[in-house]
GUDO-167016 format. One record per residue: residue number from 1; residue in three letters; x, y, z of N, C-alpha, C in turn. Coordinates in Angstrom, 3 decimals, m for minus. Each point is the difference from the previous one (the first is absolute). Last residue first. Example, Ala and Ser with C-alpha at 12.3 -4.5 7.8 and 13.67 -1.06 7.14 Angstrom:
REM residues 2
2;SER;12.850;m2.250;7.080;0.820;1.190;0.060;m0.770;1.090;0.730
1;ALA;0.290;m5.720;m0.070;m0.890;1.190;0.000;0.900;1.200;0.000
This chain:
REM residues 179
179;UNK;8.329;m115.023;101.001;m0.096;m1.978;m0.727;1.379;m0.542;0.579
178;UNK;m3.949;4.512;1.427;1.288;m0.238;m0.259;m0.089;m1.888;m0.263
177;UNK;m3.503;4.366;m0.367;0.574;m1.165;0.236;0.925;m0.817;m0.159
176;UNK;m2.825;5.363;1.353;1.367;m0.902;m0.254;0.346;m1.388;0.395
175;UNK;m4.509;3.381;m0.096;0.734;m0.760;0.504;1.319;m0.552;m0.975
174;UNK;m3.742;3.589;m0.180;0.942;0.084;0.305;0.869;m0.649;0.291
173;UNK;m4.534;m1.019;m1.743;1.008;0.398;m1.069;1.770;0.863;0.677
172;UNK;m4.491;m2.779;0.986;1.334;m0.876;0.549;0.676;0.913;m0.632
171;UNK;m4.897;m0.699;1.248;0.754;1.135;m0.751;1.441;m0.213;0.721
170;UNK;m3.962;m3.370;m1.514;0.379;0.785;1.134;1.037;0.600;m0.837
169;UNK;m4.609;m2.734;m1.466;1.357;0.473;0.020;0.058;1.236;1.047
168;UNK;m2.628;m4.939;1.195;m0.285;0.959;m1.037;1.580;1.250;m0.255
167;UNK;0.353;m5.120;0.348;m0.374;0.539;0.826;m0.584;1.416;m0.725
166;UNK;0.889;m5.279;m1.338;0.666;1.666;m0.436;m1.149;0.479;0.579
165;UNK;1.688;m5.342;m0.109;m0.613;1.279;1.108;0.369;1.438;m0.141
164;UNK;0.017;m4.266;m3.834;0.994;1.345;0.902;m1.167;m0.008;0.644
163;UNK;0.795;m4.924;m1.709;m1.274;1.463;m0.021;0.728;0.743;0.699
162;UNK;1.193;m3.814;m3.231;0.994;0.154;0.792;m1.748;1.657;0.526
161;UNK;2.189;m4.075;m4.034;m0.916;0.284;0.572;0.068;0.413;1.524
160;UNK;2.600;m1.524;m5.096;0.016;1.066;1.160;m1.373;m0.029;0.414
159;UNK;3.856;m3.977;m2.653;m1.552;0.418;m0.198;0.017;1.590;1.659
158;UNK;3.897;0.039;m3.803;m0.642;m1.247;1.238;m1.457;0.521;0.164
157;UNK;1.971;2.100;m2.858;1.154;m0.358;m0.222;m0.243;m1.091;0.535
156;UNK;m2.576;4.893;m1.610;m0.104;m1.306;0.912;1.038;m1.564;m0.584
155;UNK;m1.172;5.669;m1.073;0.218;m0.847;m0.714;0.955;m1.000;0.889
154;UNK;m3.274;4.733;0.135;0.258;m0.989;0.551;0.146;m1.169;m0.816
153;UNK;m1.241;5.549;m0.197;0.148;m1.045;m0.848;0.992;m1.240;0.709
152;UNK;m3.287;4.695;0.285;1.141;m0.611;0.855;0.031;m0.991;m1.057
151;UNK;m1.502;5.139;m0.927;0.091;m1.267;m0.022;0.775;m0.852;0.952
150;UNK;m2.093;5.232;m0.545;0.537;m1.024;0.429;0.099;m1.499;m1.059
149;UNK;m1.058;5.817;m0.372;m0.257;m1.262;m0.070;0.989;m0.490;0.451
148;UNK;m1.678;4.953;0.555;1.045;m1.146;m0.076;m0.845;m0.981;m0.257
147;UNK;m1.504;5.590;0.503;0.197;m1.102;m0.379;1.090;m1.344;m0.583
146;UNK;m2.017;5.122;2.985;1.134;m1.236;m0.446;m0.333;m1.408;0.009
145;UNK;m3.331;2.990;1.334;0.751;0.956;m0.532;1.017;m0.588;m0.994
144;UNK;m3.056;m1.185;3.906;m0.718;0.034;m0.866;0.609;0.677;m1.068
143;UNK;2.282;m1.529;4.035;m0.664;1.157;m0.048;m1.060;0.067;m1.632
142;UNK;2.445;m3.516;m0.856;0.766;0.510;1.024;0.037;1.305;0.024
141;UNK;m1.149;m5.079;m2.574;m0.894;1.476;0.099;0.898;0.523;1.849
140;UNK;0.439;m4.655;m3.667;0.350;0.597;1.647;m0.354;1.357;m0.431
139;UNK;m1.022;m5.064;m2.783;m0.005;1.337;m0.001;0.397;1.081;1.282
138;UNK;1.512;m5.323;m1.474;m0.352;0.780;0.675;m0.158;1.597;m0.645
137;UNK;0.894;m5.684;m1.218;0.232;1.259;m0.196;m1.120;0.500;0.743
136;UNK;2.555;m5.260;0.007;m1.384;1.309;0.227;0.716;1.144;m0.456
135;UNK;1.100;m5.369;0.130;0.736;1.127;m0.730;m1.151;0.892;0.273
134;UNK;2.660;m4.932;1.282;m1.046;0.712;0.544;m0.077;1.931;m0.909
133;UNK;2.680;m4.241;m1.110;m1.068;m0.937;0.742;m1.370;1.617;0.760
132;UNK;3.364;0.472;m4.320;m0.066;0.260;0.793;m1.447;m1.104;0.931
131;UNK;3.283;0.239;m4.221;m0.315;m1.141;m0.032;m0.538;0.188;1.437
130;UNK;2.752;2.823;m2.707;0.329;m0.617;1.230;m1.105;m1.294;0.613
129;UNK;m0.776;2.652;m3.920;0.989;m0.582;m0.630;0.122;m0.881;1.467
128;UNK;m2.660;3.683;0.372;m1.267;m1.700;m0.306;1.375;m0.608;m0.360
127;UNK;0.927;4.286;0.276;0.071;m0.466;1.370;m0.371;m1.699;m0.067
126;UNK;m0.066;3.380;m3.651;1.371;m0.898;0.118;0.048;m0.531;1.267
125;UNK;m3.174;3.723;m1.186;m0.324;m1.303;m0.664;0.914;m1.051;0.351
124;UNK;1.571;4.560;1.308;m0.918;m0.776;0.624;m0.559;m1.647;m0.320
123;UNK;2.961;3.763;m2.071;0.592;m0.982;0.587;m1.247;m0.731;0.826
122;UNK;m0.464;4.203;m0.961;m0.174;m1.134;m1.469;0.792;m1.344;0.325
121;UNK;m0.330;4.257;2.436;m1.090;m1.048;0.445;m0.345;m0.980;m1.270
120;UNK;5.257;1.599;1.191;m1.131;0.904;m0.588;m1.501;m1.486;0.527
119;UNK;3.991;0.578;3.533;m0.128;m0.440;m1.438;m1.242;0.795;m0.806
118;UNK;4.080;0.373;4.663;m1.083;0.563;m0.688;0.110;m0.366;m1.369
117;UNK;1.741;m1.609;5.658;m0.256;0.147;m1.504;m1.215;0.856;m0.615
116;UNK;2.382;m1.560;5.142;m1.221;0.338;m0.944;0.459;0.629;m1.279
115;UNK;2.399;m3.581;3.427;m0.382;1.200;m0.054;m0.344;0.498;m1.025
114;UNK;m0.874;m4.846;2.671;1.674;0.592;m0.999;m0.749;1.809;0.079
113;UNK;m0.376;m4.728;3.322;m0.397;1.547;m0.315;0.433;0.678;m1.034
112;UNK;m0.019;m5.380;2.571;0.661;1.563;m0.249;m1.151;0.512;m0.714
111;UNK;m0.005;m3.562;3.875;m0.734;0.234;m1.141;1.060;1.508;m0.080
110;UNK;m1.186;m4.704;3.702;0.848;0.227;m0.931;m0.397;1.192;m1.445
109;UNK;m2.704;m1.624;3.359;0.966;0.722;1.150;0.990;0.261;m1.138
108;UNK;m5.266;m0.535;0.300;1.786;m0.742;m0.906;0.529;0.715;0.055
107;UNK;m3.622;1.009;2.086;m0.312;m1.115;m0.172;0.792;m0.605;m0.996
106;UNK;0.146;4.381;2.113;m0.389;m1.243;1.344;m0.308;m0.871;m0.653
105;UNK;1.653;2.757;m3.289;0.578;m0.094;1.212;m0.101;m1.139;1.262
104;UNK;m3.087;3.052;m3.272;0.885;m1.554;m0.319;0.450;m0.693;0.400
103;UNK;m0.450;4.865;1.132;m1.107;m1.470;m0.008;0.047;m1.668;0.134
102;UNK;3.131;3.684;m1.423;0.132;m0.699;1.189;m1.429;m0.563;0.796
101;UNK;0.389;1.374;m4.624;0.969;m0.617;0.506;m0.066;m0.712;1.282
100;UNK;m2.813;3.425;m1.604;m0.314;m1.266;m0.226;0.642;m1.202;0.397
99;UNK;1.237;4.417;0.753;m1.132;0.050;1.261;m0.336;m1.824;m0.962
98;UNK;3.396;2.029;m2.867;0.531;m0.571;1.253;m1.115;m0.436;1.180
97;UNK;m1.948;1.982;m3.770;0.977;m1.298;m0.443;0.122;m0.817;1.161
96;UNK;m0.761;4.818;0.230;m1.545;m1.024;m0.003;0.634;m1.203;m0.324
95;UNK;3.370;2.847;m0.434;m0.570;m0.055;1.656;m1.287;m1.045;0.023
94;UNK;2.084;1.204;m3.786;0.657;m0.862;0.656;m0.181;0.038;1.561
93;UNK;m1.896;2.751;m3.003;m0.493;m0.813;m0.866;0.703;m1.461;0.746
92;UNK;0.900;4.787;1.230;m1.236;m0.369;0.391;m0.363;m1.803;m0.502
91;UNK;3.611;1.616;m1.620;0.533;m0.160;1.049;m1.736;m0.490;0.712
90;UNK;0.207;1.985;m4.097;0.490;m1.563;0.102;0.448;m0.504;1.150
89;UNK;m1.789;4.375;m1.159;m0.844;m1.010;m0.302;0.154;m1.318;0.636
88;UNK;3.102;3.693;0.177;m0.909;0.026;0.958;m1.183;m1.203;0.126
87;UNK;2.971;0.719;m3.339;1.012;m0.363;0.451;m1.039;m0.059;1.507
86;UNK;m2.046;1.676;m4.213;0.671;m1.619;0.263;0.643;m0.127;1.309
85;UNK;m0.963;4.634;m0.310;m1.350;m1.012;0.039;0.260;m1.441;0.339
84;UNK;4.077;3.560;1.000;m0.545;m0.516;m0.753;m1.591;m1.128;0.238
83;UNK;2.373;3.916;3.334;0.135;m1.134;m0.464;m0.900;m0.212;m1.005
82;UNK;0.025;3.836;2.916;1.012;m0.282;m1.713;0.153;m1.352;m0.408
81;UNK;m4.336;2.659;3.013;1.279;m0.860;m0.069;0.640;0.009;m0.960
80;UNK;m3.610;2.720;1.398;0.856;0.406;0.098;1.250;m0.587;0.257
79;UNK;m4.398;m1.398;m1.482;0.282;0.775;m0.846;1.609;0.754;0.373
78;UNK;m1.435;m5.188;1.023;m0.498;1.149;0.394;0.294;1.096;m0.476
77;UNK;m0.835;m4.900;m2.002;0.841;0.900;0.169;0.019;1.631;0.719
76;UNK;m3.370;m3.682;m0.716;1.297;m0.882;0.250;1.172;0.691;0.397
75;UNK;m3.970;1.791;m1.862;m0.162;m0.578;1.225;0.979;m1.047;0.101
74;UNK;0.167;2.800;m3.646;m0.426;1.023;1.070;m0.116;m0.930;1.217
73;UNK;0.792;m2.549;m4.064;1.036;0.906;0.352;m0.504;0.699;1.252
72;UNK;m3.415;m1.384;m1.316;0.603;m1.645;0.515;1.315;0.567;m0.227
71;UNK;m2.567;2.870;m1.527;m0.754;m0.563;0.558;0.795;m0.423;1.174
70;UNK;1.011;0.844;m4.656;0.012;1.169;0.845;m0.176;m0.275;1.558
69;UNK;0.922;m4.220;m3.752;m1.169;1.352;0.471;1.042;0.485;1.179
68;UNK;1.973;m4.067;m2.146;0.207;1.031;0.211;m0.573;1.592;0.237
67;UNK;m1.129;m5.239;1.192;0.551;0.701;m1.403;0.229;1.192;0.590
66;UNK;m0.171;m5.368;1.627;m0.180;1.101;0.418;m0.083;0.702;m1.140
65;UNK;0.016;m5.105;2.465;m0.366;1.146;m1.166;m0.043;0.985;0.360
64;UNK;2.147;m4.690;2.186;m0.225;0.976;0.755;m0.687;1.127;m1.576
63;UNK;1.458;m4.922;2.147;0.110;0.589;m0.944;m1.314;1.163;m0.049
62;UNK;2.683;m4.465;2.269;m0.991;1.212;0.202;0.222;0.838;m0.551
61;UNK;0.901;m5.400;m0.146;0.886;1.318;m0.493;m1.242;1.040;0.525
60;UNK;2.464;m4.788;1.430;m1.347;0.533;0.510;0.213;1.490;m0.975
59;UNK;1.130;m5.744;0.838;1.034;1.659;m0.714;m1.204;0.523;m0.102
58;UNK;1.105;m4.796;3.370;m0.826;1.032;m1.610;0.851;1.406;0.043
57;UNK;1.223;m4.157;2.834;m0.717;m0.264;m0.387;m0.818;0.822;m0.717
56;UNK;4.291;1.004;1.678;m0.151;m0.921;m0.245;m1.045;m0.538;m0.872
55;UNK;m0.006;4.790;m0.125;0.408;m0.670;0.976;0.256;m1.493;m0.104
54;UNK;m0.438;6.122;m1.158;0.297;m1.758;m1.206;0.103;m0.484;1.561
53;UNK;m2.222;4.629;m1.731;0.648;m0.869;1.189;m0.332;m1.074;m0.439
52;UNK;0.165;4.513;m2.737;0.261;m1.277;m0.054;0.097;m0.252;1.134
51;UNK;m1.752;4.457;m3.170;0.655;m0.424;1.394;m0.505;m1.774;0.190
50;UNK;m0.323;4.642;m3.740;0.059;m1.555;m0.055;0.622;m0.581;1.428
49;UNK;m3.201;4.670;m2.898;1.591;m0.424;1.367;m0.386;m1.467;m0.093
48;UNK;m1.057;3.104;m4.272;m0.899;m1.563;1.641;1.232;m0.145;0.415
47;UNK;m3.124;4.388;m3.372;1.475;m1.134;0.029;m0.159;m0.663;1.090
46;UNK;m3.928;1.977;m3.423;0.533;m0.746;1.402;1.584;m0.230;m0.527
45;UNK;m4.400;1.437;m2.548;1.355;0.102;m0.607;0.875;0.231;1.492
44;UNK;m4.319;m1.467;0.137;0.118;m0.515;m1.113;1.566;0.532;m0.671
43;UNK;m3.012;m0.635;4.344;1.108;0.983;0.089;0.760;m0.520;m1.698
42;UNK;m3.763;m2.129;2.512;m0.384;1.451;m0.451;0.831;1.070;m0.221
41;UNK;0.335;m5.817;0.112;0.041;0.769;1.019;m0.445;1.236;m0.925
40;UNK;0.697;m5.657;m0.704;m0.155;1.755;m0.075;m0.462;0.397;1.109
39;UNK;1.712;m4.817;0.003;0.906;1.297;0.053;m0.476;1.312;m0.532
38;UNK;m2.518;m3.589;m0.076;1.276;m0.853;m0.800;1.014;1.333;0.087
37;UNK;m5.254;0.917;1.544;0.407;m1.342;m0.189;1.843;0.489;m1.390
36;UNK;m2.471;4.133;3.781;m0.433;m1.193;m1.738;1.292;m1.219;0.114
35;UNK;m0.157;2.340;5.040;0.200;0.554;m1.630;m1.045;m0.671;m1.007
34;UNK;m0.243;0.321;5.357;m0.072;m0.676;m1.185;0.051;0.954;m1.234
33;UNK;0.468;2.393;4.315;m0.729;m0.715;m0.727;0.437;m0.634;m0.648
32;UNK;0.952;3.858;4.393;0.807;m1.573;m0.814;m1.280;m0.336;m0.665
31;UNK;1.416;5.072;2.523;m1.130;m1.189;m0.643;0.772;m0.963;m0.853
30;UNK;1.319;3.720;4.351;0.704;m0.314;m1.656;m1.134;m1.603;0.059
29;UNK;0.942;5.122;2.530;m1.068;m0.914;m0.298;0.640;m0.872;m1.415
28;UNK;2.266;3.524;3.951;m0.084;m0.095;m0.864;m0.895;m1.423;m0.349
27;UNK;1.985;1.770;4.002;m1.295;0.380;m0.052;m0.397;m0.610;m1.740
26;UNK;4.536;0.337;1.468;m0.813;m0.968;1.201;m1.816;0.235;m0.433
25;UNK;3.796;0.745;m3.766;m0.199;0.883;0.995;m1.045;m1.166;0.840
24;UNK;1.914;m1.053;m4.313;1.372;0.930;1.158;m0.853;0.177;1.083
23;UNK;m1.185;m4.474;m2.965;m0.163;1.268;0.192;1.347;0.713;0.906
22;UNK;0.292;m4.665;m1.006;m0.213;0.932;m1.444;m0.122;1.385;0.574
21;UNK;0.222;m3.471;3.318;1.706;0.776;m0.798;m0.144;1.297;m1.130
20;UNK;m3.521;m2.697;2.800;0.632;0.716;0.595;0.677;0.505;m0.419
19;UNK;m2.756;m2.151;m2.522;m0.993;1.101;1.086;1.423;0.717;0.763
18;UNK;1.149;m4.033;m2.567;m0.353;1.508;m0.786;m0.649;0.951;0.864
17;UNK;0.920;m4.440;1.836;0.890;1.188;0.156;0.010;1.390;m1.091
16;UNK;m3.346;m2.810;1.305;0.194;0.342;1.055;1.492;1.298;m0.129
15;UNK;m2.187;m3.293;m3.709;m0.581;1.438;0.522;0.556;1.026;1.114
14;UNK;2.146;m4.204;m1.011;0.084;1.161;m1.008;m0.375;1.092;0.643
13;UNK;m0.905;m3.880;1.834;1.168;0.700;0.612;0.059;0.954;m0.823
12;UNK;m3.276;m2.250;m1.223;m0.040;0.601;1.354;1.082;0.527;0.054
11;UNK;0.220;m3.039;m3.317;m0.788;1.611;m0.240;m0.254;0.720;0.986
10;UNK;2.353;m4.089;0.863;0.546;0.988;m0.491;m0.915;1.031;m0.876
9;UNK;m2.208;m3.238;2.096;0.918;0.488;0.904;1.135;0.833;m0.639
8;UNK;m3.133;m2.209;m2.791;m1.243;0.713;0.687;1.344;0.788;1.840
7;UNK;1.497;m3.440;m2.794;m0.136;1.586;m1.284;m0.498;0.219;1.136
6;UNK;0.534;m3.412;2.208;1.050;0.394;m0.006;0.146;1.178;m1.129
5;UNK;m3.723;m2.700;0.718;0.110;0.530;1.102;1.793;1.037;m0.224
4;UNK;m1.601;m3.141;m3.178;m0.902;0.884;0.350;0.240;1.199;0.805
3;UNK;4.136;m3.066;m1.827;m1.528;m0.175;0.362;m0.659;1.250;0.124
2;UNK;4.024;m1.661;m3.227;m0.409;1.444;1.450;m1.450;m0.081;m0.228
1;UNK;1.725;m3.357;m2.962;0.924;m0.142;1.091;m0.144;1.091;1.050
C-alpha cells in the first residue's frame, strides 16, 4: 500500500531532517547509512526514543538509538550546561521529528505528533508485530564521533503514494512556529 516513490520520499525527508536537527552546530557532519536488515544497528546495548506521527492514512514511528558513551553525552551536552543528557537528548529528538512532521505536512494536512519516549532496544523485534508496510534502519555518524541509529517504521491504513520536493537543508533553527 506505500508505493515506491513514497519510502523513497520519506527517507528523504528524514535525511534532510537528521542533517538538520540531529546535529548542534552549523558546521557539524552527520552520515546516513543503511543499517543491517530487521532493525540492527551497532549500538547493541541502545536505548530508542520513540516518536509517532499518526495520520488518517498511516502511523509513522521514528525511532531514534542511542547509548550512553562519553561521547554522545559530550556532544549533546555542552560542558557548561546543567541540563540533563536525556532531557537535552529528547528534545533534540523532537525537533528532527517535528522537521519530519511538517514535511508531511504538504501532503496530509491532517497529522499528530505525540512526544518522545524511552524504550530498551529489546523492544525492537516487536516492530514486525505492527505488521509495518515500510521498515528501514539507519546507521547516522555525527562528526565521525557520535554514534546513532535510526529507524523509521511506517504502518499504512490507505494506499500512500505521494513525492516530497525536499529541498537541500536549511538552517531554520531560530525560528518560532506558531499553530
Amino acid at each position: 500500500m506505500i508505493s515506491t516513490h513514497a519510502k523513497d520520499s520519506i527517507e528523504r525527508i528524514f535525511f534532510k531532517a537528521a542533517k538538520s536537527r540531529l546535529t548542534m552546530n552549523a558546521g557539524d557532519v552527520c552520515e546516513i547509512v543503511p543499517a543491517g536488515a530487521h532493525g540492527a544497528h551497532s549500538l547493541p546495548d541502545a536505548n530508542l526514543v520513540v516518536l509517532t506521527i499518526s495520520g488518517m492514512a498511516f502511523r509513522l514511528l521514528l525511532i531514534l538509538h542511542f547509548d550512553d558513551s562519553e561521547s554522545t553525552h559530550r556532544y549533546f551536552v555542552k560542558e557548561e550546561s546543567e541540563r540533563a543528557f536525556l532531557e537535552v537528548f529528547l528534545e533534540t529528538c523532537n525537533l528532527c521529528c517535528g522537521a519530519v512532521n511538517q514535511e508531511l505536512h504538504h501532503y496530509f494536512p491532517d497529522l499528530g505528533m505525540s512526544t518522545p519516549y524511552v524504550l530498551s532496544a529489546r523492544c525492537m523485534p516487536y516492530l514486525e508485530v505492527l505488521k509495518p508496510e515500510f521498515l528501514a534502519s539507519y546507521a547516522v555518524t555525527i562528526n565521525d564521533a557520535v554514534s546513532l541509529g535510526a529507524t523509521i517504521c511506517v504502518c499504512a491504513h490507505a494506499p500512500m503514494d505521494f513525492v516530497a520536493e525536499v529541498s537541500a537543508v536549511e538552517d531554520t533553527s531560530g525560528e518560532l512556529e506558531l499553530f
